[in-house]
TISE-28676 format. One record per residue: x negated, z, y of N, C-alpha, C, O in turn; residue in three letters; residue number from 1. Coordinates in steps of 0.2 Angstrom, whole numbers, plus 5000, padded with zeros to 4 digits. Layout:
BEGIN
{site {X Z Y} {X Z Y} {X Z Y} {X Z Y} 'ALA' NUM} ...
REM end
This chain:
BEGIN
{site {4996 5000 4994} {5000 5000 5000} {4996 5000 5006} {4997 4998 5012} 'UNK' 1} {site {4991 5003 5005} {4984 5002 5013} {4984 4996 5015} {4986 4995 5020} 'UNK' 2} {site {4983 4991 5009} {4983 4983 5012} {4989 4981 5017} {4988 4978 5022} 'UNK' 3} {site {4994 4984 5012} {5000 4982 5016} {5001 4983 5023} {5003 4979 5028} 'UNK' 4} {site {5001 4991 5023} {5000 4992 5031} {4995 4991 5037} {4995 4992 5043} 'UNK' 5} {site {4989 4989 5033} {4985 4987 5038} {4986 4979 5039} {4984 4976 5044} 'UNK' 6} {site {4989 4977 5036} {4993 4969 5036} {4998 4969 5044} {4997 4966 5049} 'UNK' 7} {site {5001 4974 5042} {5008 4974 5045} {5006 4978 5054} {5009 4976 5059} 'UNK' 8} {site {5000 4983 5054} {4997 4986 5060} {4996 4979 5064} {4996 4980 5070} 'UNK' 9} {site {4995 4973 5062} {4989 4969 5064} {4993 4961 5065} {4991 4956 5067} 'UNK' 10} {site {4999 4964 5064} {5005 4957 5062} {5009 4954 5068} {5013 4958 5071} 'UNK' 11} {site {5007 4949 5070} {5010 4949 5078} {5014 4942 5080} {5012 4939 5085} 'UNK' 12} {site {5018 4939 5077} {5023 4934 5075} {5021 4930 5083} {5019 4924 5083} 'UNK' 13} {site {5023 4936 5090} {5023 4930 5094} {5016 4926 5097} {5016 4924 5103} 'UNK' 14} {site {5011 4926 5092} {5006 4921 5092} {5005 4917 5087} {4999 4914 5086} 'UNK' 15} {site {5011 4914 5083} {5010 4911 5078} {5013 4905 5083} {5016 4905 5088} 'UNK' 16} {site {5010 4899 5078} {5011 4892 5081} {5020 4891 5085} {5025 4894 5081} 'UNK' 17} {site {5022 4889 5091} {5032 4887 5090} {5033 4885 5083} {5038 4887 5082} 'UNK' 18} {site {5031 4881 5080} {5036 4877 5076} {5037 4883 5068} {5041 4882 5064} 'UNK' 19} {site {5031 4890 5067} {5032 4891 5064} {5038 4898 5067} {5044 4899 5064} 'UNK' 20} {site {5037 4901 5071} {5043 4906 5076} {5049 4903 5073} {5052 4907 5070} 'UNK' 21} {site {5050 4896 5074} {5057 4892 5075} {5060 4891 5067} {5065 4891 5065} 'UNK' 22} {site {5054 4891 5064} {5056 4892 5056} {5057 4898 5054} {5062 4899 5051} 'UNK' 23} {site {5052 4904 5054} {5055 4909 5055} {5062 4916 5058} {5066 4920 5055} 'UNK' 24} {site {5060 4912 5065} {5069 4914 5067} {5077 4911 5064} {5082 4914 5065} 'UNK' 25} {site {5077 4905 5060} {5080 4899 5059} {5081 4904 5051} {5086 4903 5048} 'UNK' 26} {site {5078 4907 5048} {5076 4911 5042} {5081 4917 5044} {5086 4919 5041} 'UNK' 27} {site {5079 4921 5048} {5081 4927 5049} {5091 4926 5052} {5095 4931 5052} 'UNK' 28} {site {5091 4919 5054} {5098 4919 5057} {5102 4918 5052} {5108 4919 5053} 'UNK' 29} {site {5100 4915 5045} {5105 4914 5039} {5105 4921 5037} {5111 4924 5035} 'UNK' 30} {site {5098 4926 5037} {5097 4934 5032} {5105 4935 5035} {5111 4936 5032} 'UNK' 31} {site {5102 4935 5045} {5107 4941 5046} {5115 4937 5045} {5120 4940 5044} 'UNK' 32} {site {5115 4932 5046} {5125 4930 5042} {5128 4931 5036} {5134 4931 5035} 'UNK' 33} {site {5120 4930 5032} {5124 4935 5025} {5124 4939 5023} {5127 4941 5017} 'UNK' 34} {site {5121 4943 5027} {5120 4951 5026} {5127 4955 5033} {5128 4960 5033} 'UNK' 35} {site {5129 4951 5038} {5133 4952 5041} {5141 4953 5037} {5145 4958 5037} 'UNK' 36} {site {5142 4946 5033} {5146 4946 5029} {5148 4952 5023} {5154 4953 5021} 'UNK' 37} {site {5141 4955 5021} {5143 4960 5017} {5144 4966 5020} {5147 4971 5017} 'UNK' 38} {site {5142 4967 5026} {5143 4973 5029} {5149 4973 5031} {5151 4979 5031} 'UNK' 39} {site {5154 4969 5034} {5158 4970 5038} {5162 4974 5039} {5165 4976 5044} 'UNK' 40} {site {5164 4977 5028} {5171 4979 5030} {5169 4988 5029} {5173 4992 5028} 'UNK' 41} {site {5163 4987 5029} {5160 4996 5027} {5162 5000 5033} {5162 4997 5038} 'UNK' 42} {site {5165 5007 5033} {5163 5013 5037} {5160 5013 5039} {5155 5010 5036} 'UNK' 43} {site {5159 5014 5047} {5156 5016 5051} {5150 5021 5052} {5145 5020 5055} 'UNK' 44} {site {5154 5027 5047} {5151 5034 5048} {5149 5036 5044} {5147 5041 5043} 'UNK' 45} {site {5147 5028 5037} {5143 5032 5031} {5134 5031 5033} {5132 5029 5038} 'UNK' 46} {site {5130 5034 5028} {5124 5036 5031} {5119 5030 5030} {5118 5028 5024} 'UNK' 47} {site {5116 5028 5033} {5113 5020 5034} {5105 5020 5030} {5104 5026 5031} 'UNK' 48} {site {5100 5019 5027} {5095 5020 5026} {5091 5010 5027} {5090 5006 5022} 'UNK' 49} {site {5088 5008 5034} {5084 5002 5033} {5076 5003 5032} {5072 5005 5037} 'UNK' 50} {site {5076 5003 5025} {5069 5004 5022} {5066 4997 5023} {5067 4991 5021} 'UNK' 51} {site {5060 4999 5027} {5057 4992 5030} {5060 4987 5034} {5060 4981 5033} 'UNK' 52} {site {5061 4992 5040} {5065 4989 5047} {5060 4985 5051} {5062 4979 5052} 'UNK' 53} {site {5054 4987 5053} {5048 4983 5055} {5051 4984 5063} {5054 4989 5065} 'UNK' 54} {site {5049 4979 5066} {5048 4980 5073} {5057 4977 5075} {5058 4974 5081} 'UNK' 55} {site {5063 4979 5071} {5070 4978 5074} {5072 4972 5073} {5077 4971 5077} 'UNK' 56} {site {5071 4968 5070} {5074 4964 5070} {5081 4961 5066} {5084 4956 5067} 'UNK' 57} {site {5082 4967 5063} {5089 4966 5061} {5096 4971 5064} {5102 4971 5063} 'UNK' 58} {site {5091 4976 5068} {5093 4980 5070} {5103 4980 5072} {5107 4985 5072} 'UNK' 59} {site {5104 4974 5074} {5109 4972 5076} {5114 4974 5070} {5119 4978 5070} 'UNK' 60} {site {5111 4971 5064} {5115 4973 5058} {5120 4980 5058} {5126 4981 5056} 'UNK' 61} {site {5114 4985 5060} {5115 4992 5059} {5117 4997 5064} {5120 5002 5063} 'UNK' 62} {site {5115 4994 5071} {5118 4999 5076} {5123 5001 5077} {5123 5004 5083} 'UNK' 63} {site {5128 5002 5073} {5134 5003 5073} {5135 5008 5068} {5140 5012 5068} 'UNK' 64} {site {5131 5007 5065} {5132 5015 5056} {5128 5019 5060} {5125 5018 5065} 'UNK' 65} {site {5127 5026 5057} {5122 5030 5056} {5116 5028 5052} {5116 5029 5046} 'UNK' 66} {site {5113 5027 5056} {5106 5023 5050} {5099 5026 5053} {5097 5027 5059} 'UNK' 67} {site {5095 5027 5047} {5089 5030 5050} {5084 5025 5048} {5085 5022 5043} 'UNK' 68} {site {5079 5023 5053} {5074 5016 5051} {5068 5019 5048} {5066 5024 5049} 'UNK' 69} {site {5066 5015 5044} {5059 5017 5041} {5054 5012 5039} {5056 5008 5035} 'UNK' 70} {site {5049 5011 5041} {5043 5007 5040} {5038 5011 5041} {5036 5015 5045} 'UNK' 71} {site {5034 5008 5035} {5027 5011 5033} {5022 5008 5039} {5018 5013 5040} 'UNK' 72} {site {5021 5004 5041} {5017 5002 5051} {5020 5004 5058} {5025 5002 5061} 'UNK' 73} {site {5015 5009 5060} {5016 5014 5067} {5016 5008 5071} {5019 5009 5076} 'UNK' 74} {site {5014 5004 5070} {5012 4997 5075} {5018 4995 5075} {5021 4994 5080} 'UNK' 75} {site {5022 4994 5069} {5029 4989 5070} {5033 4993 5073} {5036 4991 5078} 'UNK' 76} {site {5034 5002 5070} {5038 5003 5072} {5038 5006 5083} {5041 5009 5087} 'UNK' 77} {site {5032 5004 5083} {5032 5006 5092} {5034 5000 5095} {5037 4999 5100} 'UNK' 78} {site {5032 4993 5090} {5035 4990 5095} {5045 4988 5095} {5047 4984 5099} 'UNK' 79} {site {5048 4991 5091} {5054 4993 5089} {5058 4997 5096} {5059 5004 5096} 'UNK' 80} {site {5060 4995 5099} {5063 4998 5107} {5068 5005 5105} {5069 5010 5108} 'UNK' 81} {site {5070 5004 5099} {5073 5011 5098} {5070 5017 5098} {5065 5018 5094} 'UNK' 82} {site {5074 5022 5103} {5068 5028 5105} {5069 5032 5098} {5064 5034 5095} 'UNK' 83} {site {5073 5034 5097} {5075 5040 5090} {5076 5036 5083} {5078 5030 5083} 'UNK' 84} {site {5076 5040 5078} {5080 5040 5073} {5074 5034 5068} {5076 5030 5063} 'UNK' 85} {site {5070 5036 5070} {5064 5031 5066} {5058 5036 5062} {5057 5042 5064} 'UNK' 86} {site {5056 5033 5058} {5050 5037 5054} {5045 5031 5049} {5046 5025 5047} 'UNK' 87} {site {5040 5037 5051} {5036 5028 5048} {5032 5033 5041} {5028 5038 5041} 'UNK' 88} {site {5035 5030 5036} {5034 5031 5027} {5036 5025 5022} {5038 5020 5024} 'UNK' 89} {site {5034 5027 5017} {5031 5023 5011} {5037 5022 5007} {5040 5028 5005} 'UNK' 90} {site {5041 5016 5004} {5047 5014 5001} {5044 5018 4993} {5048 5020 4989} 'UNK' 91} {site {5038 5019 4992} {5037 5021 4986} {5036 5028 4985} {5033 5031 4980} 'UNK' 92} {site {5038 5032 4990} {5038 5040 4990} {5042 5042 4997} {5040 5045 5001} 'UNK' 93} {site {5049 5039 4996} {5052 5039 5001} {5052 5045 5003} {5051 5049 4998} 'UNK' 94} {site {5054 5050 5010} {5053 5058 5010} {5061 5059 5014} {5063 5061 5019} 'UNK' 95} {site {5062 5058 5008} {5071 5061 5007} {5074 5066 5000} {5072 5068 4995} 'UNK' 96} {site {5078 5067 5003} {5084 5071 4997} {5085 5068 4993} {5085 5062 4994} 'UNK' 97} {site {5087 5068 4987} {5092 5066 4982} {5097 5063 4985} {5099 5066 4991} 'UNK' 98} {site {5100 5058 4983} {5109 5058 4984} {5109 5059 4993} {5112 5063 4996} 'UNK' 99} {site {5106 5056 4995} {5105 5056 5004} {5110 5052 5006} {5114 5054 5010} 'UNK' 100} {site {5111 5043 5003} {5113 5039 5006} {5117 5034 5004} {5116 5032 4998} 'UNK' 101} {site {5123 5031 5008} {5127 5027 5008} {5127 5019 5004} {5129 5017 4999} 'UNK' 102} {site {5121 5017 5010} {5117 5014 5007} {5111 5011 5012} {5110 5011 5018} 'UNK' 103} {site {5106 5009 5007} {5099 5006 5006} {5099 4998 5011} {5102 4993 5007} 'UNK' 104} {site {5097 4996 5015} {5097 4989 5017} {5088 4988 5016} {5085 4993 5018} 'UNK' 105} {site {5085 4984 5013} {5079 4982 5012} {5078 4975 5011} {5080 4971 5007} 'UNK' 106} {site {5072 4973 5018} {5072 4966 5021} {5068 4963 5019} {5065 4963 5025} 'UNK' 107} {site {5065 4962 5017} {5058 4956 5015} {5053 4962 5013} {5050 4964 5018} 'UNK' 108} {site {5052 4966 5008} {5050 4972 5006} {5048 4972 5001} {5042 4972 5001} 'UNK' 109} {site {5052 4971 4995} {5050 4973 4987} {5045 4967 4984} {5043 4967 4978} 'UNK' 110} {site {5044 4962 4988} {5039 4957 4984} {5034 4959 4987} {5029 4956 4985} 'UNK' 111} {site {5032 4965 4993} {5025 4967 4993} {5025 4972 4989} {5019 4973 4989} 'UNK' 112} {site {5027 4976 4986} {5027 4981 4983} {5026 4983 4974} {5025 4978 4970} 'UNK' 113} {site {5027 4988 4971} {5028 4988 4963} {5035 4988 4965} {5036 4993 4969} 'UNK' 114} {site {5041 4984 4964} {5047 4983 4963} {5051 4988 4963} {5055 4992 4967} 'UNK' 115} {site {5048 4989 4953} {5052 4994 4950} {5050 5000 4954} {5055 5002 4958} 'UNK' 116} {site {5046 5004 4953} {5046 5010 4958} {5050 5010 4962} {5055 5014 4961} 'UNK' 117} {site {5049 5006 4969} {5052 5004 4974} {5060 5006 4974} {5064 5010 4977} 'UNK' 118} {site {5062 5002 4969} {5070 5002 4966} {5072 5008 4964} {5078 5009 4965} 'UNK' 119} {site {5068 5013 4959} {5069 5018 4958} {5072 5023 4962} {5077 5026 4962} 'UNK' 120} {site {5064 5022 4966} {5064 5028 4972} {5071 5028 4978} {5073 5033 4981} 'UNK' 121} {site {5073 5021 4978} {5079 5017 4982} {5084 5021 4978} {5090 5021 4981} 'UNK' 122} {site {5085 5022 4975} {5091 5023 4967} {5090 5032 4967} {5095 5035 4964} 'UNK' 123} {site {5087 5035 4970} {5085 5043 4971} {5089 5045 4977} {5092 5051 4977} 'UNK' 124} {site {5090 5042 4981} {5089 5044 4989} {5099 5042 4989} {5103 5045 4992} 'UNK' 125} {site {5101 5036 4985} {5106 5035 4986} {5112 5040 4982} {5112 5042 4976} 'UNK' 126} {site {5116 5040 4987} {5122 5045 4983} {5125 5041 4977} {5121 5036 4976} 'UNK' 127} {site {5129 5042 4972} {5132 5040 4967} {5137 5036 4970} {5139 5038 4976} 'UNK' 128} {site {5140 5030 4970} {5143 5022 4969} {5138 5021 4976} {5142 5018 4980} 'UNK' 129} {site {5132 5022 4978} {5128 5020 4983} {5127 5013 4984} {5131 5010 4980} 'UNK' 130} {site {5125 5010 4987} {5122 5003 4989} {5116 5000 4989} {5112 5005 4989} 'UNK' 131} {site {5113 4997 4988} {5108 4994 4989} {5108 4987 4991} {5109 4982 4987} 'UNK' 132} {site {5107 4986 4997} {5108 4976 4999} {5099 4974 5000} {5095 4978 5004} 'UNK' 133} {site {5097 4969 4997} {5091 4969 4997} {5089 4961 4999} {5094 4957 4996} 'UNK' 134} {site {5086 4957 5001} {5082 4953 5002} {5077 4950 5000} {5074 4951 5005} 'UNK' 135} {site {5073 4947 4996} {5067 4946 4994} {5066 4936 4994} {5069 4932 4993} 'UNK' 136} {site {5058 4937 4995} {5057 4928 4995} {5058 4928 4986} {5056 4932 4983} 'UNK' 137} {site {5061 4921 4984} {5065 4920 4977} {5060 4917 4974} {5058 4913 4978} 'UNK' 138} {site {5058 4916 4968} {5053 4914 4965} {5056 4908 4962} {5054 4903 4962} 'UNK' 139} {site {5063 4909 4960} {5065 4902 4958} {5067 4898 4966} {5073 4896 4965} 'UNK' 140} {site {5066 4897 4970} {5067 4893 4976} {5065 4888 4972} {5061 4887 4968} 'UNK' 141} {site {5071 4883 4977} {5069 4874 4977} {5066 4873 4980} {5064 4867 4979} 'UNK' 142} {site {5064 4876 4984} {5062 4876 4992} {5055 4880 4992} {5056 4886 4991} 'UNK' 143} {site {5048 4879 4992} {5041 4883 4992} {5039 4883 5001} {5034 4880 5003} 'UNK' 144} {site {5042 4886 5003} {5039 4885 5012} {5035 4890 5010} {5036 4896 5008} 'UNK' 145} {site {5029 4888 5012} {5021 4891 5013} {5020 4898 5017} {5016 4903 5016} 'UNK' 146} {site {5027 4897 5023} {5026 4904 5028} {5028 4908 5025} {5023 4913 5025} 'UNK' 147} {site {5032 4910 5022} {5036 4912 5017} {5031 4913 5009} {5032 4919 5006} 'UNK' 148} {site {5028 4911 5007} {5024 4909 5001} {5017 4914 5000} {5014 4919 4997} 'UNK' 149} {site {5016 4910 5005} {5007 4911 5006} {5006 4919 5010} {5007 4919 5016} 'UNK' 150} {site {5004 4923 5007} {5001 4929 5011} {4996 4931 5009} {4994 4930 5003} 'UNK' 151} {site {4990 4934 5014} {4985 4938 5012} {4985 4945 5010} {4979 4947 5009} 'UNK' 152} {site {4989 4949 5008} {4993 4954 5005} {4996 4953 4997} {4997 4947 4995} 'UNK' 153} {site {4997 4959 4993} {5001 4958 4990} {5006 4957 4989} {5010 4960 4993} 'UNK' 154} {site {5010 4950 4985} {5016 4946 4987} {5017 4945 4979} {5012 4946 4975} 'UNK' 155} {site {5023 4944 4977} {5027 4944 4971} {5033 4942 4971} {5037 4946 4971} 'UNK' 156} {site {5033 4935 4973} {5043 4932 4974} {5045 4935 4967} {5042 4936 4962} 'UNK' 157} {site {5053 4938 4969} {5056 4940 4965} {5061 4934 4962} {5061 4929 4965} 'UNK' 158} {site {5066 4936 4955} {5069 4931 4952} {5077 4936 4953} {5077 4942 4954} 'UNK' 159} {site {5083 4933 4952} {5088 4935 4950} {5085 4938 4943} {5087 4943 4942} 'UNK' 160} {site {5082 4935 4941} {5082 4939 4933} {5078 4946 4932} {5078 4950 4927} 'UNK' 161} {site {5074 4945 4939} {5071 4954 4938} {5074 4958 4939} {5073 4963 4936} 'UNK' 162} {site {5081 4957 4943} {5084 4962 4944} {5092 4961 4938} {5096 4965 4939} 'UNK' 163} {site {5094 4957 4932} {5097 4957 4929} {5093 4958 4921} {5091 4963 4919} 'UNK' 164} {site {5092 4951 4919} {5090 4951 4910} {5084 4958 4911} {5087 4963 4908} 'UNK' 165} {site {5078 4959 4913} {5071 4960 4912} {5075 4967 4918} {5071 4971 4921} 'UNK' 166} {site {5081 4969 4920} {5078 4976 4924} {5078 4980 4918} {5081 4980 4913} 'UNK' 167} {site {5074 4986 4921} {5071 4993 4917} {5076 4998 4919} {5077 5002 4915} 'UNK' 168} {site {5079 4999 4926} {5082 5006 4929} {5090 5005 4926} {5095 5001 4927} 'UNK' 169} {site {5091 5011 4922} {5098 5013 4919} {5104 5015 4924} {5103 5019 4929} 'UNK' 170} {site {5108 5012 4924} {5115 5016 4932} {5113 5011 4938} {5115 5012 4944} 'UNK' 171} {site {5109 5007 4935} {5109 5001 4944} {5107 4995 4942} {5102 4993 4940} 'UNK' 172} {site {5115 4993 4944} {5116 4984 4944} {5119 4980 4948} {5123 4982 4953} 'UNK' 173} {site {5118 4974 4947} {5119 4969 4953} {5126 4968 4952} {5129 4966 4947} 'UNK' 174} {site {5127 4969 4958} {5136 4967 4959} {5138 4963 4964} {5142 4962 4968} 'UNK' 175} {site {5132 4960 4964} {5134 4951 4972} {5126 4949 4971} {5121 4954 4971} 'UNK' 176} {site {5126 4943 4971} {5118 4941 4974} {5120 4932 4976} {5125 4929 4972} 'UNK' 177} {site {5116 4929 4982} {5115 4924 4983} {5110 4921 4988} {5106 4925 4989} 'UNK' 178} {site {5109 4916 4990} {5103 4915 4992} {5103 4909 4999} {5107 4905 5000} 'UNK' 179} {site {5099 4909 5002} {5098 4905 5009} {5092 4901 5009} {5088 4902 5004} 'UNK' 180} {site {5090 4898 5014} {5088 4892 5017} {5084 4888 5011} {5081 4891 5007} 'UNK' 181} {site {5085 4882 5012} {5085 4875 5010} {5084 4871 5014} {5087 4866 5014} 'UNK' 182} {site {5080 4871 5018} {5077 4865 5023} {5072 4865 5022} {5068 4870 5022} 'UNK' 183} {site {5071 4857 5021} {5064 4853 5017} {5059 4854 5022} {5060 4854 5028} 'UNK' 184} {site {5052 4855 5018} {5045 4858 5024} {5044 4849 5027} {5039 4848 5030} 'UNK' 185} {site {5047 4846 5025} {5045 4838 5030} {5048 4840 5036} {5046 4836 5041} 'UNK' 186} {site {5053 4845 5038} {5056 4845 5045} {5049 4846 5048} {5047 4841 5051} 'UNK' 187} {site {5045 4852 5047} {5039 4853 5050} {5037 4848 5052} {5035 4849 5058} 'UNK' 188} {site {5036 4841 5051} {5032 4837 5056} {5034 4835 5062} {5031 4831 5066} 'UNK' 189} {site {5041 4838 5062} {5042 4835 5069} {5040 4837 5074} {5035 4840 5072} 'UNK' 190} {site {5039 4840 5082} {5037 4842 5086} {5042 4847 5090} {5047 4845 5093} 'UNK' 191} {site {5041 4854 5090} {5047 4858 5092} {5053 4857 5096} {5059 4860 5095} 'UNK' 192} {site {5052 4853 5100} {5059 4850 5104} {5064 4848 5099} {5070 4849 5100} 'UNK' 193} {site {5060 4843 5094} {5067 4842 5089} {5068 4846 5085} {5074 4847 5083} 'UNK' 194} {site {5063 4850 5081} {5065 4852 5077} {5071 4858 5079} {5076 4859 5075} 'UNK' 195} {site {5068 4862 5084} {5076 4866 5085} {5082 4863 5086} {5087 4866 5084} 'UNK' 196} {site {5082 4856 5089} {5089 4853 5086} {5091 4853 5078} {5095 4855 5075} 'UNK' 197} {site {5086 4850 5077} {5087 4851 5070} {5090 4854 5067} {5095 4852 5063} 'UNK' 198} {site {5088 4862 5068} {5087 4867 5064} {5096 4868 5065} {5100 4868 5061} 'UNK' 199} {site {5099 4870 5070} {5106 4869 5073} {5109 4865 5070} {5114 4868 5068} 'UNK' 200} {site {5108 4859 5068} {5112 4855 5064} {5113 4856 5056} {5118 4854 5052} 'UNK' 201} {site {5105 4860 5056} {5107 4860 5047} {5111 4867 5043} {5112 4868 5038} 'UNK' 202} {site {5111 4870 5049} {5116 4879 5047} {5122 4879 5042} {5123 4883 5038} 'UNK' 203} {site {5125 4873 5046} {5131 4873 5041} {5128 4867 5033} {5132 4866 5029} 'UNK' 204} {site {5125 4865 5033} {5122 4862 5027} {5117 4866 5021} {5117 4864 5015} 'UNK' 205} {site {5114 4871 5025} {5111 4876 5021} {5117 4881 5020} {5115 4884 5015} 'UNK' 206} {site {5122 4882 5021} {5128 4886 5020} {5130 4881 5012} {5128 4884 5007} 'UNK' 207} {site {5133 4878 5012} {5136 4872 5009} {5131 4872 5002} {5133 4872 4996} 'UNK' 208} {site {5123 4872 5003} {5119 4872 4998} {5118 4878 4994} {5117 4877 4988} 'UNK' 209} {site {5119 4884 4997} {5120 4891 4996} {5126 4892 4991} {5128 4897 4988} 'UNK' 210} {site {5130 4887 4992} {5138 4888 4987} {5136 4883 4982} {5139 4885 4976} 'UNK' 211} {site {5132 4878 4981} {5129 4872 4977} {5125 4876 4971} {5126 4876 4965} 'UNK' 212} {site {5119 4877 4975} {5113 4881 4970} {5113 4890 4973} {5110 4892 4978} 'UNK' 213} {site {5118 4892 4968} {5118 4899 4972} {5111 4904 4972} {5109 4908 4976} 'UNK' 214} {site {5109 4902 4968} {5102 4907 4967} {5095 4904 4966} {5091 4906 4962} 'UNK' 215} {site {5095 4898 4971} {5089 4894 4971} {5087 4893 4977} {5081 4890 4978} 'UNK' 216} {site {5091 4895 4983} {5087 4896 4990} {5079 4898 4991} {5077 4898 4986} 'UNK' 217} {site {5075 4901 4994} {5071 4902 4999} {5071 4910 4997} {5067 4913 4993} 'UNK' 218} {site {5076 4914 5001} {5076 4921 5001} {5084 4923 4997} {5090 4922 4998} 'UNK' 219} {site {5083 4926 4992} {5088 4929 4987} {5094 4934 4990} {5094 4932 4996} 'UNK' 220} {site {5096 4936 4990} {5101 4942 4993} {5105 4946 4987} {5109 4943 4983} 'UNK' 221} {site {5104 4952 4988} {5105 4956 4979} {5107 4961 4983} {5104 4962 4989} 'UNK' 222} {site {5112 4963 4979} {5118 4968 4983} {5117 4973 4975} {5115 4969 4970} 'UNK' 223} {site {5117 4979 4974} {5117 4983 4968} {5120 4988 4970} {5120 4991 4975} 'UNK' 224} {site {5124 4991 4964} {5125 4999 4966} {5124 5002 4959} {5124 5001 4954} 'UNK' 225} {site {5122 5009 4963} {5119 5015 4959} {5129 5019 4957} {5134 5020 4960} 'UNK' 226} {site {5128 5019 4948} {5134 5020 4946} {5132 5028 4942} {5127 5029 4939} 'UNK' 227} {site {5139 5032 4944} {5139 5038 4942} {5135 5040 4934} {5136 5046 4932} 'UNK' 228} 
REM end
């Protein structure tokens, strides 16, 4: 995990080339509409845990629950505008209670990690018929985009299958998963101007493809819950 957080201390997106920002961003706008979708129709007032918040970027998802942010990089989380309700710790030795939470939101996280632990420790903290909404880069993608792919870190795309045929943890199973972006890495040659038209155009197509090949996109979306 050192590697990872000295990864993450030193991680600074808004120096990265525009065309990769716009791919990036253009990624994060399908996460949060399908993770929008799954939150909508929850309570308010149940208790939020986003394990690997990083510097806010989904924050929008959650401002509205009682939710506590957590990332292992003091660097992400300062630069995170939110004054309270932050702690910066390890998904692998989370420093909670038993039976603490509602549910677990975990954003691009467990393919840096040993999973299984991760998922354990994630399965500790949450109460009984708890949650788990998870994200991860998908090993089966159709789609191999390099930004996404290529890390100097430990990285481990996950499958639909580690968390169904091959999981290990007894009382936690997937009960929704699907998957997002499908735009072919040839967009990249175009020059930033177009490609953000681009990227606008193909939203409702990457939607459309996400109903086609449900579990072949880019980034995965696995919904679990911890059962009595």
């Amino acid at each position: 995990m050192r590697e990872v957080k000295d990864f993450y201390d030193n991680w600074s997106p808004d120096d990265f080339p525009e065309y990769i920002r716009l791919i990036m961003d253009f990624a994060d706008e399908l996460i949060f509409n399908e993770l929008k979708g799954l939150l909508k129709n929850l309570r308010k007032d149940i208790l939020v845990l986003d394990c690997g918040c990083g510097f806010g970027a989904f924050y929008d998802l959650t401002k509205d629950f009682n939710t506590i942010y957590l990332d292992i990089s003091l660097n992400l989380l300062k630069r995170f505008e939110l004054k309270e309700r932050k702690i910066c710790g390890n998904i692998l030795h989370l420093p909670f209670k038993d039976n603490t939470f509602d549910l677990v939101l975990c954003i691009n996280v467990l393919e840096h990690v040993d999973y299984l632990k991760a998922l354990n420790e994630i399965k500790r903290v949450l109460k009984d018929n708890g949650h788990l909404i998870a994200v991860v880069v998908n090993r089966d993608s159709l789609i191999k985009e390099e930004i996404f792919n290529d890390f100097k870190i430990f990285h481990k795309p996950l499958s639909i299958e580690d968390f169904n045929k091959d999981f290990k943890i007894d009382g936690f199973k997937v009960v929704y998963s699907n998957s997002a972006y499908f735009l072919p890495s040839i967009f990249k040659i175009f020059p930033p101007i177009i490609l953000s038209k681009l990227l606008k155009y193909w939203k409702p197509i990457d939607k459309k493809l996400s109903k086609i090949f449900k579990n072949k996109g880019q980034f995965l979306i696995i919904e679990m819950a911890k059962e009595q």
